[in-house]
mmCIF file of the N, C-alpha and C atoms, coordinates in Angstrom:
data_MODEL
# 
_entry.id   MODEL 
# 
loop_
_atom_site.group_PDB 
_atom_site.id 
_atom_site.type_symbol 
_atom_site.label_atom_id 
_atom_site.label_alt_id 
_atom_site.label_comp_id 
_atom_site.label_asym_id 
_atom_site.label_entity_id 
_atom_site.label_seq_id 
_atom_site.pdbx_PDB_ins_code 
_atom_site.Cartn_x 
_atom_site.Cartn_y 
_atom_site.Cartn_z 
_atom_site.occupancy 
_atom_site.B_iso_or_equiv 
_atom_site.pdbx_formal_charge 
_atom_site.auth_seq_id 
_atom_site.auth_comp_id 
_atom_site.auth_asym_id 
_atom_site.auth_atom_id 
_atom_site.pdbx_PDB_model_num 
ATOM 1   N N  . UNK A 1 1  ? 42.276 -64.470 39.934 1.00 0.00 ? 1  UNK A N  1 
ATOM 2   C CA . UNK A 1 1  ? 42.827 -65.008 38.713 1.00 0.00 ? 1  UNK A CA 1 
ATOM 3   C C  . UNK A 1 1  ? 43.252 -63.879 37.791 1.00 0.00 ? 1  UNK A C  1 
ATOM 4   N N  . UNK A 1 2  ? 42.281 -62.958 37.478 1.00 0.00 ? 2  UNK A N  1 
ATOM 5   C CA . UNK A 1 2  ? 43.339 -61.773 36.823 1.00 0.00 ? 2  UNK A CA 1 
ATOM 6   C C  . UNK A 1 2  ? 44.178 -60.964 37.891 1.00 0.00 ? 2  UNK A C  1 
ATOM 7   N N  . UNK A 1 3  ? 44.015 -61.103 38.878 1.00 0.00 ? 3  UNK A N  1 
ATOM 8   C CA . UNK A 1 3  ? 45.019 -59.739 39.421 1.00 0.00 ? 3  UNK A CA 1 
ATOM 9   C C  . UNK A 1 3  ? 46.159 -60.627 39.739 1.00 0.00 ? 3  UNK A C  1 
ATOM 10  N N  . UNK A 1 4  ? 46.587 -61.812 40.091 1.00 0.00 ? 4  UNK A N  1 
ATOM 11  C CA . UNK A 1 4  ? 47.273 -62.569 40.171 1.00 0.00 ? 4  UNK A CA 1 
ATOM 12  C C  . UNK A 1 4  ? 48.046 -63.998 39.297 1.00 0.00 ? 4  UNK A C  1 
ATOM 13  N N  . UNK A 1 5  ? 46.943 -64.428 38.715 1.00 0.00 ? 5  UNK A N  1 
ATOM 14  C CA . UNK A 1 5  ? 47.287 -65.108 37.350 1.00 0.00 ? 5  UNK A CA 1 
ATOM 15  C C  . UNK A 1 5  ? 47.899 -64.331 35.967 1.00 0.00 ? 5  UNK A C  1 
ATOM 16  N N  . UNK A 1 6  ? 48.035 -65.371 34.904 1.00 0.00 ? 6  UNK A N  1 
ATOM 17  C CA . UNK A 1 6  ? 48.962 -65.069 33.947 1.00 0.00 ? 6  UNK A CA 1 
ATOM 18  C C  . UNK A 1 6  ? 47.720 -66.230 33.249 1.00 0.00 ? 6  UNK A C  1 
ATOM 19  N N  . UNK A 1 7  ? 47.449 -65.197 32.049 1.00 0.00 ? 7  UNK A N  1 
ATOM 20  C CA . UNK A 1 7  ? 46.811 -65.883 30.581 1.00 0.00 ? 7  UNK A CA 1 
ATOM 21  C C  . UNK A 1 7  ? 47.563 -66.785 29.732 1.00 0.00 ? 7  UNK A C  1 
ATOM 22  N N  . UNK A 1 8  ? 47.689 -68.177 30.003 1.00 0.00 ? 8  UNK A N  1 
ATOM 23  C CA . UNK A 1 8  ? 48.559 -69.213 29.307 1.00 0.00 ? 8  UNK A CA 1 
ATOM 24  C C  . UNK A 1 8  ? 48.051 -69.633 28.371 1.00 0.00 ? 8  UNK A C  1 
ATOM 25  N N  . UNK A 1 9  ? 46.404 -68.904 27.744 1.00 0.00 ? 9  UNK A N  1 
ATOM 26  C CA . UNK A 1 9  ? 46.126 -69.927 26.649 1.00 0.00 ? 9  UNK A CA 1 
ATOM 27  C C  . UNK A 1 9  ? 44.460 -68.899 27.246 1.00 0.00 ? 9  UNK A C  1 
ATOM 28  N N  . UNK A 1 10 ? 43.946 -68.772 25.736 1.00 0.00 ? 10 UNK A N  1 
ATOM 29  C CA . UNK A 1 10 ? 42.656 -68.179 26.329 1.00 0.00 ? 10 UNK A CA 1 
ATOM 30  C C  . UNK A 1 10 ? 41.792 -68.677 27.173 1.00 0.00 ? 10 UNK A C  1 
ATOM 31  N N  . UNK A 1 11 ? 40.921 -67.344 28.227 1.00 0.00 ? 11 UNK A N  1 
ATOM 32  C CA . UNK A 1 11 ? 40.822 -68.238 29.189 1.00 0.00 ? 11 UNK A CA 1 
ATOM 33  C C  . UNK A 1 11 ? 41.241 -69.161 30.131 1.00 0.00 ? 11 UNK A C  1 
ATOM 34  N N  . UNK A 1 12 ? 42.530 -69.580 30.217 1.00 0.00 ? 12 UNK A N  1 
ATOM 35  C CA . UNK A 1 12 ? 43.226 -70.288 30.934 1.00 0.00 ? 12 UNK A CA 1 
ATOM 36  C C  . UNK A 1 12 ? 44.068 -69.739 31.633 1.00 0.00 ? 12 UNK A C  1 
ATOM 37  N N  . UNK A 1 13 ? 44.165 -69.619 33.378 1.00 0.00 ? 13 UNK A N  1 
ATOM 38  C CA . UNK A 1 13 ? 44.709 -68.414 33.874 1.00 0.00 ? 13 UNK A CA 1 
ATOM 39  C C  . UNK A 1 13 ? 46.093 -69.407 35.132 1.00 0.00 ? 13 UNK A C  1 
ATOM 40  N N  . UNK A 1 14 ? 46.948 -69.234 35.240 1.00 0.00 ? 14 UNK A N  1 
ATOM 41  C CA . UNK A 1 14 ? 47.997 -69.573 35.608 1.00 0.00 ? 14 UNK A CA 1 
ATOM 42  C C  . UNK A 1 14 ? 48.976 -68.845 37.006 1.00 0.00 ? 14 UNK A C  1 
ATOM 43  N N  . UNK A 1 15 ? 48.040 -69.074 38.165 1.00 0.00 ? 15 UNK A N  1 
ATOM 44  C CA . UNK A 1 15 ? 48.440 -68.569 39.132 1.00 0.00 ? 15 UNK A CA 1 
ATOM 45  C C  . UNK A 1 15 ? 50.225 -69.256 39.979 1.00 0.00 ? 15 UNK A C  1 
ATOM 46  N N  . UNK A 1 16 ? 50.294 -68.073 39.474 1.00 0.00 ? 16 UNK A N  1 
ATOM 47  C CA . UNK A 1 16 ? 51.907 -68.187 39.990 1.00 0.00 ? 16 UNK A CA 1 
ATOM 48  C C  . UNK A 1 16 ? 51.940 -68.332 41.478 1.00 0.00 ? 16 UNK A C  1 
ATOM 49  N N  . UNK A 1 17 ? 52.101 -69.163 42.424 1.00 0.00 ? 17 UNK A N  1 
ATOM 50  C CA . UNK A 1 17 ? 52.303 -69.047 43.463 1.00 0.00 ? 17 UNK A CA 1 
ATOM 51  C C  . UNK A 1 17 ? 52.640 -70.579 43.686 1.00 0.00 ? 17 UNK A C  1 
ATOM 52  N N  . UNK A 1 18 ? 53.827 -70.339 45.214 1.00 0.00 ? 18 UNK A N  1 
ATOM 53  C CA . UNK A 1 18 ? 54.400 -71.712 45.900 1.00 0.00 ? 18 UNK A CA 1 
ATOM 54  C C  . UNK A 1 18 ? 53.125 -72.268 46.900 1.00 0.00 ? 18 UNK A C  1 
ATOM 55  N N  . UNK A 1 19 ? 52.324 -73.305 46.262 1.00 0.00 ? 19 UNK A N  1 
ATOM 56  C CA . UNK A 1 19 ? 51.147 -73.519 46.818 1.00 0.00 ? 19 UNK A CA 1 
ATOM 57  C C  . UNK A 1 19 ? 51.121 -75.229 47.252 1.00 0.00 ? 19 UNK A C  1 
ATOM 58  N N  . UNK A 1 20 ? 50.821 -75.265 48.373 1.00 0.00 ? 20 UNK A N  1 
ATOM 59  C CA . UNK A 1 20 ? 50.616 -76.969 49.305 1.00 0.00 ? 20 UNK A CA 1 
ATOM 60  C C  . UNK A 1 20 ? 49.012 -75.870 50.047 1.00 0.00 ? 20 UNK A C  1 
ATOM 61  N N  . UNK A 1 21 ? 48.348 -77.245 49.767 1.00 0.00 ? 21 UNK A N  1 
ATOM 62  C CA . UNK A 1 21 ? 46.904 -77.261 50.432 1.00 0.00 ? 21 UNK A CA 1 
ATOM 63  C C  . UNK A 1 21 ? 47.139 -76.358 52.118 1.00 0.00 ? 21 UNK A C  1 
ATOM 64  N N  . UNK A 1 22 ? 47.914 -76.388 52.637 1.00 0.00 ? 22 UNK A N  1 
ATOM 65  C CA . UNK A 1 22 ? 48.215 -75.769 54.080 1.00 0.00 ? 22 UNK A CA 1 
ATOM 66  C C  . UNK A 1 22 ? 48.316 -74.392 53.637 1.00 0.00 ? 22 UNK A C  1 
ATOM 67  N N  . UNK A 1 23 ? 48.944 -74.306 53.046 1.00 0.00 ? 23 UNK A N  1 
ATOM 68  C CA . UNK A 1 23 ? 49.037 -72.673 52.225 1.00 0.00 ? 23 UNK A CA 1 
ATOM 69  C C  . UNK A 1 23 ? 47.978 -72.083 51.388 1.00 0.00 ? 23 UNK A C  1 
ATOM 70  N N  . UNK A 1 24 ? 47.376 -72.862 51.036 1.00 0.00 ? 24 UNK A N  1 
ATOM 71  C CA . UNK A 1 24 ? 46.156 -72.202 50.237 1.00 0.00 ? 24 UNK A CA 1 
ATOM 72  C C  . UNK A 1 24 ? 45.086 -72.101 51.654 1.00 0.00 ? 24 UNK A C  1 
ATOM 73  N N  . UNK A 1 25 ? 45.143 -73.189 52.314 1.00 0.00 ? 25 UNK A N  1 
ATOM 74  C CA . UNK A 1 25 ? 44.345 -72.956 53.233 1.00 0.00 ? 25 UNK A CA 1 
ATOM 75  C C  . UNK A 1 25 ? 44.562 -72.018 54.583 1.00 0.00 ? 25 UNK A C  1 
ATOM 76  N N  . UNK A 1 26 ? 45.358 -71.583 54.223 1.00 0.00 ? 26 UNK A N  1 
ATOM 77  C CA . UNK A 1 26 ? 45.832 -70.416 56.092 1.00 0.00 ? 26 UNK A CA 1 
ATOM 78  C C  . UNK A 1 26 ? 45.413 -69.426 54.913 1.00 0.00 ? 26 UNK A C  1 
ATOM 79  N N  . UNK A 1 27 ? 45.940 -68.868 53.811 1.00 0.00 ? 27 UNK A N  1 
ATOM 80  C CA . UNK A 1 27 ? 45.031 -67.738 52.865 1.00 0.00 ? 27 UNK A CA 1 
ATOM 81  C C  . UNK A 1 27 ? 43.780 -67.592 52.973 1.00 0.00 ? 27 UNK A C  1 
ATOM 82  N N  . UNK A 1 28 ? 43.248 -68.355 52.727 1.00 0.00 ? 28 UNK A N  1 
ATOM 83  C CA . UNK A 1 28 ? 41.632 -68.389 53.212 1.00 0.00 ? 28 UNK A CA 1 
ATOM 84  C C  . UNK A 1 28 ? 40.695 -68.830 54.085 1.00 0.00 ? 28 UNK A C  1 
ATOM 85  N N  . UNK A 1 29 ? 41.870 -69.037 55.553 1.00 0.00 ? 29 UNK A N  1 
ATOM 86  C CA . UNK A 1 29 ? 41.783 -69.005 56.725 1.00 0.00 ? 29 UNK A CA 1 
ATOM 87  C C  . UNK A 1 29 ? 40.273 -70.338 56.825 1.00 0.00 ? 29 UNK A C  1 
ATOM 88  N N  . UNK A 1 30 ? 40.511 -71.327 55.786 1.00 0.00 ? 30 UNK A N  1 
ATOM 89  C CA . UNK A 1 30 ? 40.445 -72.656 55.831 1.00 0.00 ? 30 UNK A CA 1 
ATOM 90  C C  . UNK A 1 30 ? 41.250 -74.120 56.796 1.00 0.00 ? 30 UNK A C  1 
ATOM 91  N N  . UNK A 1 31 ? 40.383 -74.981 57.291 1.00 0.00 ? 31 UNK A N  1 
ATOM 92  C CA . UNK A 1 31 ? 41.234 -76.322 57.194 1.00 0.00 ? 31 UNK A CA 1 
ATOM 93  C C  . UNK A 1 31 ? 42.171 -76.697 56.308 1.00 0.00 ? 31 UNK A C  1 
ATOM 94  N N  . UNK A 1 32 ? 43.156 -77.720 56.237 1.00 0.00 ? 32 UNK A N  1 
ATOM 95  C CA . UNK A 1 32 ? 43.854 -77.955 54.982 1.00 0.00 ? 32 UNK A CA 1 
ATOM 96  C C  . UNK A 1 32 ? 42.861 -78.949 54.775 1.00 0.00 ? 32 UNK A C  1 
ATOM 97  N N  . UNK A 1 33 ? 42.340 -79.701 55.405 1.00 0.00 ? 33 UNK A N  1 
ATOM 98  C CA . UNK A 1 33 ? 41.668 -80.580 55.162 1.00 0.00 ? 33 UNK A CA 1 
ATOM 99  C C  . UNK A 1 33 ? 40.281 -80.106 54.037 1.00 0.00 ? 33 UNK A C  1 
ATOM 100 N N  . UNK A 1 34 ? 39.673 -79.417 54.941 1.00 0.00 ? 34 UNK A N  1 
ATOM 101 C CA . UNK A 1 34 ? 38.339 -78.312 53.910 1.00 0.00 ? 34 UNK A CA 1 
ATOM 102 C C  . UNK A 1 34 ? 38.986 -78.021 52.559 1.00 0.00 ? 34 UNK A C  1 
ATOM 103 N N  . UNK A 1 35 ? 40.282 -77.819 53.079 1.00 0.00 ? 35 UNK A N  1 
ATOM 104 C CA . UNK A 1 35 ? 40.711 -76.636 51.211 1.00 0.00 ? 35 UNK A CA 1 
ATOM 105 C C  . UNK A 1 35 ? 40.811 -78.226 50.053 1.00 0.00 ? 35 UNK A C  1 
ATOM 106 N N  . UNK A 1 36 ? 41.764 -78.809 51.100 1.00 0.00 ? 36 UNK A N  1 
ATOM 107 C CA . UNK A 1 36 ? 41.743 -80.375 50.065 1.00 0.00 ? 36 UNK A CA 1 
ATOM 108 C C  . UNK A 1 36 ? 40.419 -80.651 49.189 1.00 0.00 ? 36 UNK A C  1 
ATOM 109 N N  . UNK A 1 37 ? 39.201 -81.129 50.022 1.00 0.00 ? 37 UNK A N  1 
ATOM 110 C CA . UNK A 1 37 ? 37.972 -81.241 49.664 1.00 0.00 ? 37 UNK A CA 1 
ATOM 111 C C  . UNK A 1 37 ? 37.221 -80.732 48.572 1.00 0.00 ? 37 UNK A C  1 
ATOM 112 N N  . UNK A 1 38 ? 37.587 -79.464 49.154 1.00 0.00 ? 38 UNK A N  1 
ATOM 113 C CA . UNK A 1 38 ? 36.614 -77.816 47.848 1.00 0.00 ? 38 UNK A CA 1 
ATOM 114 C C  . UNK A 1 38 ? 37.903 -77.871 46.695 1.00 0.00 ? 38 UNK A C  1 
ATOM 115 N N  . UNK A 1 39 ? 39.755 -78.051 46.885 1.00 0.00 ? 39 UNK A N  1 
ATOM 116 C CA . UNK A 1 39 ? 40.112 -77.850 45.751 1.00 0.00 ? 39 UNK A CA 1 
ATOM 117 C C  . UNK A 1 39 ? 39.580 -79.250 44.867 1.00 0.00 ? 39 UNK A C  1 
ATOM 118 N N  . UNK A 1 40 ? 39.751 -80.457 45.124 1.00 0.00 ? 40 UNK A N  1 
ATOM 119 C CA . UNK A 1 40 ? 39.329 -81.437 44.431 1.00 0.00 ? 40 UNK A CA 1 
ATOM 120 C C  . UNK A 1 40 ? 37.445 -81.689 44.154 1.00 0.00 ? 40 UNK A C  1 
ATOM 121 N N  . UNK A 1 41 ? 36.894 -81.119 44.579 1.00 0.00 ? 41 UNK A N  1 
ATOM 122 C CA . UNK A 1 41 ? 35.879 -80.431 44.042 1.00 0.00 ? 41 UNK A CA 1 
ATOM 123 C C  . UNK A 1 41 ? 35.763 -79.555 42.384 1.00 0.00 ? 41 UNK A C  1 
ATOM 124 N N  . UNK A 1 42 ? 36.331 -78.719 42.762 1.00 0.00 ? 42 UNK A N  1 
ATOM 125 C CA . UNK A 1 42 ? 36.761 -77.536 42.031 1.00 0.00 ? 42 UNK A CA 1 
ATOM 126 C C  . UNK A 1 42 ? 37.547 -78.572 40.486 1.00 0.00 ? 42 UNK A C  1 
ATOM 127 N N  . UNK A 1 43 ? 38.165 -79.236 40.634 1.00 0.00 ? 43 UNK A N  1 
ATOM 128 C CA . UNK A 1 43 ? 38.904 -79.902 40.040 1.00 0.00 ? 43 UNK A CA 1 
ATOM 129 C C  . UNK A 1 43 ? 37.959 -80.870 39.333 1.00 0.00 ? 43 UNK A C  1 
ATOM 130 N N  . UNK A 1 44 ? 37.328 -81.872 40.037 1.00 0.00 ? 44 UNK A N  1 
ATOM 131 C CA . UNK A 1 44 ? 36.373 -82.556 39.380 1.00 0.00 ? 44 UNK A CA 1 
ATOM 132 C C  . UNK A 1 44 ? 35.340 -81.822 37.963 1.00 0.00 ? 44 UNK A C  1 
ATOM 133 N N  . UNK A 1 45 ? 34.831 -80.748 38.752 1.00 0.00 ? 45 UNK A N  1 
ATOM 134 C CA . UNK A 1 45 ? 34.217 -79.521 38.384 1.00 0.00 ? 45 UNK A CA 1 
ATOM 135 C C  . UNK A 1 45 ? 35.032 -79.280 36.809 1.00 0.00 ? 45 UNK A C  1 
ATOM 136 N N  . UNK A 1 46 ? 36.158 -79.258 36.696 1.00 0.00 ? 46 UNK A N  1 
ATOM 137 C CA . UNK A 1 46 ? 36.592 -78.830 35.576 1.00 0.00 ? 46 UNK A CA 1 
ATOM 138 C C  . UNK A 1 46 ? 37.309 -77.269 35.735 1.00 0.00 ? 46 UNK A C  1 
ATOM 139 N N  . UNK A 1 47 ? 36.932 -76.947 36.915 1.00 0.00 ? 47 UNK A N  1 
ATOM 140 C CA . UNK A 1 47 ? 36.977 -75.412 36.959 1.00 0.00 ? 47 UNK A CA 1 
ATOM 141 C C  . UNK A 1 47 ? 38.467 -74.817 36.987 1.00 0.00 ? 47 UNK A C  1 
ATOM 142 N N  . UNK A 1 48 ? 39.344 -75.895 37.634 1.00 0.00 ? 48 UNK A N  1 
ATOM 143 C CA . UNK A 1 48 ? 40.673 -75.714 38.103 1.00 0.00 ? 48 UNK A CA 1 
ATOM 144 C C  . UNK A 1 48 ? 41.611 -77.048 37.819 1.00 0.00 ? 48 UNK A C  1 
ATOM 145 N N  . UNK A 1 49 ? 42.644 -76.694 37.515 1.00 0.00 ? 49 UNK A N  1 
ATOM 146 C CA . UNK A 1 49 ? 43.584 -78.052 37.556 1.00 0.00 ? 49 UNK A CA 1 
ATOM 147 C C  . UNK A 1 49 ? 44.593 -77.509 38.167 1.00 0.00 ? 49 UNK A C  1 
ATOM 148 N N  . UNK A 1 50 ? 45.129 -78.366 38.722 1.00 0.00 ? 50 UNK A N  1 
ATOM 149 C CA . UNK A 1 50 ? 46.509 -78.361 40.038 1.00 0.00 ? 50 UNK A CA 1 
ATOM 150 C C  . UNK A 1 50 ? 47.279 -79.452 40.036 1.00 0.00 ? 50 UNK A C  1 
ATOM 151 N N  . UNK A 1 51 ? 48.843 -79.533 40.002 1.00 0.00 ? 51 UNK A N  1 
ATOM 152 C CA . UNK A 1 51 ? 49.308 -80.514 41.110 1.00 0.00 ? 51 UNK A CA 1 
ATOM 153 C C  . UNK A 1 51 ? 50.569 -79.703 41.560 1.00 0.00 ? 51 UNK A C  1 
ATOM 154 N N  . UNK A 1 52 ? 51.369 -80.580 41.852 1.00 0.00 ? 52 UNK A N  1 
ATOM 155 C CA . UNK A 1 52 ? 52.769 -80.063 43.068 1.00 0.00 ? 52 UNK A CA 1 
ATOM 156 C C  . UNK A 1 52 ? 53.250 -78.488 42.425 1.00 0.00 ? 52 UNK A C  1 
ATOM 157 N N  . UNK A 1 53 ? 52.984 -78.181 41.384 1.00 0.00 ? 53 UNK A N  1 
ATOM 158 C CA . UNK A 1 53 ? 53.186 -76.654 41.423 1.00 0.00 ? 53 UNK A CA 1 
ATOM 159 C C  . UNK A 1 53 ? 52.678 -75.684 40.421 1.00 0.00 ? 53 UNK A C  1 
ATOM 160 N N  . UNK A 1 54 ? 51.360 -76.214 39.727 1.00 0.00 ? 54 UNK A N  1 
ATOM 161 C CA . UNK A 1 54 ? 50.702 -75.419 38.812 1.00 0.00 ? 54 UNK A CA 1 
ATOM 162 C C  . UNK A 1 54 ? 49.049 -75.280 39.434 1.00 0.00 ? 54 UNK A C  1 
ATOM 163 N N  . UNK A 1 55 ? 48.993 -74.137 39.468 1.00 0.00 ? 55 UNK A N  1 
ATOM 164 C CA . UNK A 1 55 ? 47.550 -73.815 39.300 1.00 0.00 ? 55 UNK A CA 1 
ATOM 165 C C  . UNK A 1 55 ? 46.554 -73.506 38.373 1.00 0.00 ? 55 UNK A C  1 
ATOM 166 N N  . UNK A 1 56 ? 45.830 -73.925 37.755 1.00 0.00 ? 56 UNK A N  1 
ATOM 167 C CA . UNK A 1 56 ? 45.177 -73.472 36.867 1.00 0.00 ? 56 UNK A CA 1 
ATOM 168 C C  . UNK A 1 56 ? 43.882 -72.898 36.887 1.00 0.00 ? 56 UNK A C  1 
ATOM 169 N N  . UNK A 1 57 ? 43.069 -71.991 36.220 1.00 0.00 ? 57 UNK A N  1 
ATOM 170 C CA . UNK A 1 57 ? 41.742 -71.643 36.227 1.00 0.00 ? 57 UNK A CA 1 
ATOM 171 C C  . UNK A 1 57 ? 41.426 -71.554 35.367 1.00 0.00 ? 57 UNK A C  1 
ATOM 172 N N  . UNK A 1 58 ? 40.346 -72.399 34.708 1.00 0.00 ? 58 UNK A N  1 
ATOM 173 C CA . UNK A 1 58 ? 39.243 -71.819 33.546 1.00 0.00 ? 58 UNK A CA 1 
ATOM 174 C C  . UNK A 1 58 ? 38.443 -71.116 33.678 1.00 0.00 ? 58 UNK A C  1 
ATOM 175 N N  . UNK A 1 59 ? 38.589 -69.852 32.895 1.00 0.00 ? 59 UNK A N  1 
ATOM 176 C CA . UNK A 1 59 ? 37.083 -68.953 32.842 1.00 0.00 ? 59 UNK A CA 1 
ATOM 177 C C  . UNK A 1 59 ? 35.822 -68.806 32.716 1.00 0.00 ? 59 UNK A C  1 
ATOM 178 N N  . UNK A 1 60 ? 36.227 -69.502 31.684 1.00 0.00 ? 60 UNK A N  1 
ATOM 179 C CA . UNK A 1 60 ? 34.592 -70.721 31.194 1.00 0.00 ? 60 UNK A CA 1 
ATOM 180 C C  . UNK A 1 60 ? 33.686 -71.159 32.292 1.00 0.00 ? 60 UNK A C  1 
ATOM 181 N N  . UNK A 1 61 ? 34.601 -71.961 32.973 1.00 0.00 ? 61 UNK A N  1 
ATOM 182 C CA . UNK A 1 61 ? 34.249 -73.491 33.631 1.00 0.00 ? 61 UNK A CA 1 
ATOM 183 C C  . UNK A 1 61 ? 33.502 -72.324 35.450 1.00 0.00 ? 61 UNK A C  1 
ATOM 184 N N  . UNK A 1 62 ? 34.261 -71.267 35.277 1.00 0.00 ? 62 UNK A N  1 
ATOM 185 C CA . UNK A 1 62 ? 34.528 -70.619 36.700 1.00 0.00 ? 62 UNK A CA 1 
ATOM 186 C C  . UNK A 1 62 ? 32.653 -69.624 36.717 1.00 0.00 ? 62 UNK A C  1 
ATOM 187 N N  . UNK A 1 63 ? 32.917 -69.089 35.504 1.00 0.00 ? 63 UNK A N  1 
ATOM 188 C CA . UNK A 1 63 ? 31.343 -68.387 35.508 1.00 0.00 ? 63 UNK A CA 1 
ATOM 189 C C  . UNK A 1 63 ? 30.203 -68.640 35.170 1.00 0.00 ? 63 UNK A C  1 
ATOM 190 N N  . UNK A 1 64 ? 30.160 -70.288 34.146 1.00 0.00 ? 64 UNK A N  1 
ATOM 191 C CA . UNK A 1 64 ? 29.358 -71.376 34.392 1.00 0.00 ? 64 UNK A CA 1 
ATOM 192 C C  . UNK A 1 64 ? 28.787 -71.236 35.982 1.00 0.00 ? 64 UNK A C  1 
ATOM 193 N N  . UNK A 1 65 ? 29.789 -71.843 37.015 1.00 0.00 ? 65 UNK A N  1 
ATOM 194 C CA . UNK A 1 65 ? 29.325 -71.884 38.180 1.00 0.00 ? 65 UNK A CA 1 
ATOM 195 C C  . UNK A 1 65 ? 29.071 -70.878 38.780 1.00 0.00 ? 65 UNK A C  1 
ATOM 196 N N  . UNK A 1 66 ? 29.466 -69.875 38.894 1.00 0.00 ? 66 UNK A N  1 
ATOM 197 C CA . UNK A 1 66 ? 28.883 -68.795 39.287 1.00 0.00 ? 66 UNK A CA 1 
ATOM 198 C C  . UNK A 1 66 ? 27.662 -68.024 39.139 1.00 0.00 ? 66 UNK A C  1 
ATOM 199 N N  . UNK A 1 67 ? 27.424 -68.175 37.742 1.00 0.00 ? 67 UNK A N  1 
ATOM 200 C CA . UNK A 1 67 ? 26.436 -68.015 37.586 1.00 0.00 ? 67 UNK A CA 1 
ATOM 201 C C  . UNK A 1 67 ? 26.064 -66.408 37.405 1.00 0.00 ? 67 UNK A C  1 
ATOM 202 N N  . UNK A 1 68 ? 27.148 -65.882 37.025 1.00 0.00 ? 68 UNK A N  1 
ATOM 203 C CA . UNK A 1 68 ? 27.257 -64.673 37.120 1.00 0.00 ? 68 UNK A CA 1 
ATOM 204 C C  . UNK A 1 68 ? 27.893 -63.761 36.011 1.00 0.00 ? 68 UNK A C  1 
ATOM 205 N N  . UNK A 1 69 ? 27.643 -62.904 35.407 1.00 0.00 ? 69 UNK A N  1 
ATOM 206 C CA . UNK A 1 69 ? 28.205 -62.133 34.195 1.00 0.00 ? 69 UNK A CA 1 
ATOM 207 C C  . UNK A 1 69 ? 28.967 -61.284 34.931 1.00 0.00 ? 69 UNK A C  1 
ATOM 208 N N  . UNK A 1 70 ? 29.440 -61.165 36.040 1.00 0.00 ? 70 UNK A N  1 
ATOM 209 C CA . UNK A 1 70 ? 29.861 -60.000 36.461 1.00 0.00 ? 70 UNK A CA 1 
ATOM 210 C C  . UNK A 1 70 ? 31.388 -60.110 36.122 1.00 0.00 ? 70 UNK A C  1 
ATOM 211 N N  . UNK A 1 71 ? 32.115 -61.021 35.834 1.00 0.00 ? 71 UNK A N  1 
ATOM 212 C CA . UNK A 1 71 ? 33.367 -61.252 35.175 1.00 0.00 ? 71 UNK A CA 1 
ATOM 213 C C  . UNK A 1 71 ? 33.712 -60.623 33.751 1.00 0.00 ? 71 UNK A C  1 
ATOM 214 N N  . UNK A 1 72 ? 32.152 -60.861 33.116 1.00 0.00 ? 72 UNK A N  1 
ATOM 215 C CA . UNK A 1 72 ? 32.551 -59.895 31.544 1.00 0.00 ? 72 UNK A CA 1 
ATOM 216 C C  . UNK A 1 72 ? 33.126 -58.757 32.122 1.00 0.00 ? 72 UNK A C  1 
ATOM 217 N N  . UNK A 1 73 ? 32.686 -57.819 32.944 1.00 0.00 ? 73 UNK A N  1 
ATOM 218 C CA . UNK A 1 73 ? 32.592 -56.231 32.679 1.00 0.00 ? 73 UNK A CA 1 
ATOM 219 C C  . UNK A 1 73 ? 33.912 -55.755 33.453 1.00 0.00 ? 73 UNK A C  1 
ATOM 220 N N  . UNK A 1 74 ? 34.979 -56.776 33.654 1.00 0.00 ? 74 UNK A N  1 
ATOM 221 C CA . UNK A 1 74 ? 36.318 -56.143 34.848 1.00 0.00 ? 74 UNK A CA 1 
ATOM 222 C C  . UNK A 1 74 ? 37.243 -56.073 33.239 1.00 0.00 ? 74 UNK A C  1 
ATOM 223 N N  . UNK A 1 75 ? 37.759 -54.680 34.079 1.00 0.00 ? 75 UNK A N  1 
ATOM 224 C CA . UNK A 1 75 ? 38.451 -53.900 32.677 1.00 0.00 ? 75 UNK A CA 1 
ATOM 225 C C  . UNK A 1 75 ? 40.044 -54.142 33.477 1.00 0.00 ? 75 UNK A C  1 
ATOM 226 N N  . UNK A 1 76 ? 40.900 -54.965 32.876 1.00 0.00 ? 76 UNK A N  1 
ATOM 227 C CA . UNK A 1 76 ? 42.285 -55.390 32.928 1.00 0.00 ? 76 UNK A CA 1 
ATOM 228 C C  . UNK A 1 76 ? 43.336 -53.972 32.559 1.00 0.00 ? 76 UNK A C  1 
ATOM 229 N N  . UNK A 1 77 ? 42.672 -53.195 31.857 1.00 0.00 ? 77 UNK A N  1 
ATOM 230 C CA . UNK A 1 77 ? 43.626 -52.499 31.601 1.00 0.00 ? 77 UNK A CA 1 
ATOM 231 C C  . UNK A 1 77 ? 44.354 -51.292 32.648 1.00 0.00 ? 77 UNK A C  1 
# 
């Protein structure tokens, strides 16, 4: 999300890419079926919103689940 997304709104990260579940899923050498599942997961979750050509990520919503501070300390610049 930062090395590839775009900040549309704080916290709100905007991955530019031509994306169908088959394509997200050969990237992460997923089912399309599996990626379907975990993205609407993810979605329920709050963590991500998607349809036919926006991706979205919340930051918030993303290290909630993670559970992890290790997102504060990545230096963008």
């Amino acid at each position: 999300m930062f090395r590839y997304g775009k900040e549309i709104n704080p916290g709100e990260y905007l991955i530019d890419i031509k994306h169908t579940h088959a394509i997200l899923a050969s990237l992460m050498g997923l089912t399309r079926e599996t990626t379907t599942t975990e993205l609407g997961r993810l979605k329920r979750k709050g963590i991500i919103y998607y349809n036919a050509k926006d991706l979205i990520i919340y930051e918030e919503a993303l290290k909630k689940v993670i559970g992890d501070n290790s997102l504060y300390d990545i230096d963008l610049s």
